[in-house]
MDTraj code that builds the backbone (N, CA, C; nanometers):
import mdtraj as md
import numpy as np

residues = "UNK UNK UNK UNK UNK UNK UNK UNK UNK UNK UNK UNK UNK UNK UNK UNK UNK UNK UNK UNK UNK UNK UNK UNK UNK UNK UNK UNK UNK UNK UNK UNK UNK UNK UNK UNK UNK UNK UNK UNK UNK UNK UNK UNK UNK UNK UNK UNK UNK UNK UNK UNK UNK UNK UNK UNK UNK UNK UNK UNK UNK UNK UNK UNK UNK UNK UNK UNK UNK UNK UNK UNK UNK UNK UNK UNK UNK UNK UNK UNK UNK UNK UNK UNK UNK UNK UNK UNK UNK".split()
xyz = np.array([
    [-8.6267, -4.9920, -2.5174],
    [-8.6337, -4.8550, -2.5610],
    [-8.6538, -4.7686, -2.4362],
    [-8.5852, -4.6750, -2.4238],
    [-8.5802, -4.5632, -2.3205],
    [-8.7464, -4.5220, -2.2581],
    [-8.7915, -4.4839, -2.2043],
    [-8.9462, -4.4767, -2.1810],
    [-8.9515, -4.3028, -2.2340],
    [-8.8725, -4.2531, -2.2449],
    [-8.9423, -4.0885, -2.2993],
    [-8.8985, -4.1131, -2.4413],
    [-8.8144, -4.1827, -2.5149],
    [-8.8478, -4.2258, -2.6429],
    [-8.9422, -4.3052, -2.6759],
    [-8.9904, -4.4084, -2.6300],
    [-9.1009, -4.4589, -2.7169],
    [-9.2330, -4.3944, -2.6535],
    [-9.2273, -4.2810, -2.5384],
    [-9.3520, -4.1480, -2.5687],
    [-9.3533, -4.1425, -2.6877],
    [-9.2455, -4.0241, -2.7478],
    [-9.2244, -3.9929, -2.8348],
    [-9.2665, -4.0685, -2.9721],
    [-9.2470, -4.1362, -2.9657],
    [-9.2239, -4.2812, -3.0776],
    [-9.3888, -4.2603, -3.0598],
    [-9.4517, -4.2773, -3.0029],
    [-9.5933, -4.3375, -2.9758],
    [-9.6685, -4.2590, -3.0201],
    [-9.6307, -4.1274, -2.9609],
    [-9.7267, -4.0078, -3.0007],
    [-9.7002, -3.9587, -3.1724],
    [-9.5610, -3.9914, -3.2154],
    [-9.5593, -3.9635, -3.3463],
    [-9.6534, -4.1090, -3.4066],
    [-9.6721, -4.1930, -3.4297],
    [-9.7229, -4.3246, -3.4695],
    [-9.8918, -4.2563, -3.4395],
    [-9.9086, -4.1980, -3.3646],
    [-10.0543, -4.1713, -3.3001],
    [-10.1015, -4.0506, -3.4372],
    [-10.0461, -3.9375, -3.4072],
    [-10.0223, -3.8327, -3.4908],
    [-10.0397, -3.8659, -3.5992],
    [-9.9876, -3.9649, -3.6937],
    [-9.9864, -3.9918, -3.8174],
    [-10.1182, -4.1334, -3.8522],
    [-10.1346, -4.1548, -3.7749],
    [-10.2451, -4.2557, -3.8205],
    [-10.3934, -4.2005, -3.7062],
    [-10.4145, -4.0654, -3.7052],
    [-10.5460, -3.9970, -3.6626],
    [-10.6485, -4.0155, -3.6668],
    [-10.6720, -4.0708, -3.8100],
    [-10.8054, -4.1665, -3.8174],
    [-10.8392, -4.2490, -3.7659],
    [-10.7828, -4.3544, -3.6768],
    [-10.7730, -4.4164, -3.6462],
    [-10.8483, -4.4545, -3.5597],
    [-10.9921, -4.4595, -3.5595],
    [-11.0233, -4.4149, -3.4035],
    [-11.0015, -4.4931, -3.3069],
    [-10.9863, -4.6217, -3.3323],
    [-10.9629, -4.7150, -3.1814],
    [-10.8111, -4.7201, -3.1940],
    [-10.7180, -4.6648, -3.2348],
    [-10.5875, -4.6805, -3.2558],
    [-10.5339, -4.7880, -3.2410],
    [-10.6370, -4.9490, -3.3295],
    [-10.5895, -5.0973, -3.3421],
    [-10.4217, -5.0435, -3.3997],
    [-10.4692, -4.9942, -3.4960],
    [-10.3231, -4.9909, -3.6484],
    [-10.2044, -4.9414, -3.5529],
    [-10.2278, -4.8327, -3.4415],
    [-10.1175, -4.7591, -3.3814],
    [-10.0298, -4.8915, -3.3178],
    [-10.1573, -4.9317, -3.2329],
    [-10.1014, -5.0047, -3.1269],
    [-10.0024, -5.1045, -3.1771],
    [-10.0546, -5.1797, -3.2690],
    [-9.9529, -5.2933, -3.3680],
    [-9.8433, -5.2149, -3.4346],
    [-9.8193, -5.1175, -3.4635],
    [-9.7275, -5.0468, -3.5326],
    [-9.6117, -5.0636, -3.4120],
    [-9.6494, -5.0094, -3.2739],
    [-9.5621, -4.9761, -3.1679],
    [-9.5489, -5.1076, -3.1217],
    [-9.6227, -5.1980, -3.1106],
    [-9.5628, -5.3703, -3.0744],
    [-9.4704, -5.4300, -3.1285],
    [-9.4735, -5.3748, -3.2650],
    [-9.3983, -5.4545, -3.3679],
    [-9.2746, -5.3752, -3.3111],
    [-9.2850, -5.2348, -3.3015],
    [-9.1415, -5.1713, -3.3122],
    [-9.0335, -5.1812, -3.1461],
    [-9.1146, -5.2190, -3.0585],
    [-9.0939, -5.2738, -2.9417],
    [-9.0289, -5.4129, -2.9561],
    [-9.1027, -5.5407, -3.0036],
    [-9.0797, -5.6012, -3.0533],
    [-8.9000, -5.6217, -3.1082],
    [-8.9095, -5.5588, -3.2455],
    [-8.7808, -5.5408, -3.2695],
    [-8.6825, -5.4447, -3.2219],
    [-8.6801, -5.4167, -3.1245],
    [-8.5876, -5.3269, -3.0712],
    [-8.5071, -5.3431, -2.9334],
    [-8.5906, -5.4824, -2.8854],
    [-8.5221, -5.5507, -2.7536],
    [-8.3663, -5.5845, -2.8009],
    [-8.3589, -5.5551, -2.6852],
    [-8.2204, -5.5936, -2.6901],
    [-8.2136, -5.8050, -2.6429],
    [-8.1310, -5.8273, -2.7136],
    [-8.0884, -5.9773, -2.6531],
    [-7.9603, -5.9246, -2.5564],
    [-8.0246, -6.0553, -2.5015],
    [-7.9166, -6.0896, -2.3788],
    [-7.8211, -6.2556, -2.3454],
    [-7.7256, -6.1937, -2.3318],
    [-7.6142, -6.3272, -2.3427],
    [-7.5197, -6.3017, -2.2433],
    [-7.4588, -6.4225, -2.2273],
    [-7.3728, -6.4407, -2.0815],
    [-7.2264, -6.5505, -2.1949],
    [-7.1018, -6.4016, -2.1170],
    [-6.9601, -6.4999, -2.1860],
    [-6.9359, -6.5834, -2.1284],
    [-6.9385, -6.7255, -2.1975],
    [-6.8772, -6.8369, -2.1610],
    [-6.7249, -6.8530, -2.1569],
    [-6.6409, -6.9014, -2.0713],
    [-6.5482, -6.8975, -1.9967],
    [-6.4413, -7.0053, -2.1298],
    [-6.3752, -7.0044, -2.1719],
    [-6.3165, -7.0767, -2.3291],
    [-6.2042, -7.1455, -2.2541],
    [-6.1393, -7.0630, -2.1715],
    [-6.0217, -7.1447, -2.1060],
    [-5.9014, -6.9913, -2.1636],
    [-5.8184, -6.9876, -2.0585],
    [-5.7435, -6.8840, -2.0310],
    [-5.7900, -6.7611, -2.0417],
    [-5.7509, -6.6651, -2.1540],
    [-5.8685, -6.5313, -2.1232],
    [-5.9119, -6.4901, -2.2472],
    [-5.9570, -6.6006, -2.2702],
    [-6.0670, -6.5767, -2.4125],
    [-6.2097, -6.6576, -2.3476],
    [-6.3091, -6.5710, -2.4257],
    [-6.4524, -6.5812, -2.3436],
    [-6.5714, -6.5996, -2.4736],
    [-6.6202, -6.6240, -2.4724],
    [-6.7030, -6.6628, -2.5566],
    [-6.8570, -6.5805, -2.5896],
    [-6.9508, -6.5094, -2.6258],
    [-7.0518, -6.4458, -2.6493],
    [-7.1536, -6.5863, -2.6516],
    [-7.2262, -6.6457, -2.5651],
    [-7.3198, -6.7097, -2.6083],
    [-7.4709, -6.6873, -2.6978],
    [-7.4773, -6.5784, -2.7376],
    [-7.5880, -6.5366, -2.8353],
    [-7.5286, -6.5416, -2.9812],
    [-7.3910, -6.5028, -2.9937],
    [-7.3445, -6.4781, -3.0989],
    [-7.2137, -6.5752, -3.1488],
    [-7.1437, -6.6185, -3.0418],
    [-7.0304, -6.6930, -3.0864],
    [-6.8902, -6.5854, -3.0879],
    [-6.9436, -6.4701, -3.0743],
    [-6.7982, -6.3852, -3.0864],
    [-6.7118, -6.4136, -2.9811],
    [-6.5804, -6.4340, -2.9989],
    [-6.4694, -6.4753, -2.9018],
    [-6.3403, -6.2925, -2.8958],
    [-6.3649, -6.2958, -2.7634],
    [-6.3420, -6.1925, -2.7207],
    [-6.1857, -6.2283, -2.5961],
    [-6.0782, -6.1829, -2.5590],
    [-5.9479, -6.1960, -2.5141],
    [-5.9294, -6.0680, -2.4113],
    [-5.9145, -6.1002, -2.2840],
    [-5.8828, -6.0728, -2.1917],
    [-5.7438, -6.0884, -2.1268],
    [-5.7191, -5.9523, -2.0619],
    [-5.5735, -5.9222, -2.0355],
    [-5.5272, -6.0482, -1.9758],
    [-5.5763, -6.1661, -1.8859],
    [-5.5040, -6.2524, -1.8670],
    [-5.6200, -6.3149, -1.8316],
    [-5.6203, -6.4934, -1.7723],
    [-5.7019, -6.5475, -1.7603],
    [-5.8016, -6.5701, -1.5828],
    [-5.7107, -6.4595, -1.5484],
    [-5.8263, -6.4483, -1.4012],
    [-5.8950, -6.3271, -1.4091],
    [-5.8879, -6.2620, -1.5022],
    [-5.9646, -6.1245, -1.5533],
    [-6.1211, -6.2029, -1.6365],
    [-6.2169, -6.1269, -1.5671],
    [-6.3756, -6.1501, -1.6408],
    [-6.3778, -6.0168, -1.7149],
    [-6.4006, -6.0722, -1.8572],
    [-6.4655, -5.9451, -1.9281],
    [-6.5256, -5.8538, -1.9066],
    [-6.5339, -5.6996, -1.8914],
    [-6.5732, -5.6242, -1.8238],
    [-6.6814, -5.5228, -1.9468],
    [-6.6990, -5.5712, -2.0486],
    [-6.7752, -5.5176, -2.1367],
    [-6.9064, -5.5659, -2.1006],
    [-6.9705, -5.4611, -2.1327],
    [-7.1919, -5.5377, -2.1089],
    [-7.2236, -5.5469, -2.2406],
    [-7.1701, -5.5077, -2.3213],
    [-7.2301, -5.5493, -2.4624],
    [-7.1475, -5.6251, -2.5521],
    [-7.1683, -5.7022, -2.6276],
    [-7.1040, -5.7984, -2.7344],
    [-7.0765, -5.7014, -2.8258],
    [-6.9361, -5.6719, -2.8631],
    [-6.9132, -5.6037, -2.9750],
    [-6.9460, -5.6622, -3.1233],
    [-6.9781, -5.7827, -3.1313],
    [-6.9948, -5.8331, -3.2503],
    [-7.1929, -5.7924, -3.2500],
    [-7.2777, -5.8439, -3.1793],
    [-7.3969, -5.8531, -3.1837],
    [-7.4374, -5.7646, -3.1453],
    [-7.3993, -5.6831, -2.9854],
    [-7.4834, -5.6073, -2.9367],
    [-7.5334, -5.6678, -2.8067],
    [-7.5744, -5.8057, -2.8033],
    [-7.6107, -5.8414, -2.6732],
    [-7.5768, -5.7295, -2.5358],
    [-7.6977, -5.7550, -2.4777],
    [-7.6742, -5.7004, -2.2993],
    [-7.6048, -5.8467, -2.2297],
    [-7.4531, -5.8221, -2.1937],
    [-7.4049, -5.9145, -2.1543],
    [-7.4378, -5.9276, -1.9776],
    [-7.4629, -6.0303, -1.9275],
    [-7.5471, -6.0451, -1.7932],
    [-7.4303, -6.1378, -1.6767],
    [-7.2778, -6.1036, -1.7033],
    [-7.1698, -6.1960, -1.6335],
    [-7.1406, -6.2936, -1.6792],
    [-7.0940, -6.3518, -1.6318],
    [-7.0347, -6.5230, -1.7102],
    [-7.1402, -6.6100, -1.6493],
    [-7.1000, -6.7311, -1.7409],
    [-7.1854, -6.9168, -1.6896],
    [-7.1836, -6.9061, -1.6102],
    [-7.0487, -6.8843, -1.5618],
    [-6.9915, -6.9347, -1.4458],
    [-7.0437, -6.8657, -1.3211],
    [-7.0707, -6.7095, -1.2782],
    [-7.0873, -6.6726, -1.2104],
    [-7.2680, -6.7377, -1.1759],
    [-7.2480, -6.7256, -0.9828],
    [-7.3725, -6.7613, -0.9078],
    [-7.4781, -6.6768, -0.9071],
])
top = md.Topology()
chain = top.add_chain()
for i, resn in enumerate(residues, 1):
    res = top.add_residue(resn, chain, resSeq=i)
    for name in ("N", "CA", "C"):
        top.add_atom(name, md.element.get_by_symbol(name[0]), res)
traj = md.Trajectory(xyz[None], top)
């Protein structure tokens, strides 16, 4: 999550649970929502010619020819933050 959105995020969560005085309830509210909001991360596996593989998800993705690396950072099927191929050092 962006860092001036989950301000935001935080201070509304804060705002609404006021009573709160040690803000236990806030804090778990914003873990959880941290929590679910990471992004996964996956690296395309190399399939053979220029189809590539999503290792988080399995989505198979086709490239203009087979010495071309996918140039997308995200998995259109999942979303993953794609991090280069296997293959790369």
């Amino acid at each position: 999550m962006k860092p001036e959105t989950r301000e935001q995020f935080m201070n509304t969560v804060y705002n609404i649970l006021h009573d709160d005085g040690t803000n236990d309830r806030a804090n778990q509210i914003i873990d959880a929502f941290d929590e679910a909001t990471e992004s996964e991360k996956g690296k395309w596996v190399h399939l053979g010619g220029g189809e590539y593989c999503c290792d988080a998800c399995g989505n198979v993705i086709h490239t203009e020819g087979s010495w071309e690396k996918p140039r997308q950072k995200l998995c259109p099927a999942c979303g993953a933050e794609m991090e280069g191929t296997k293959d790369d050092a």
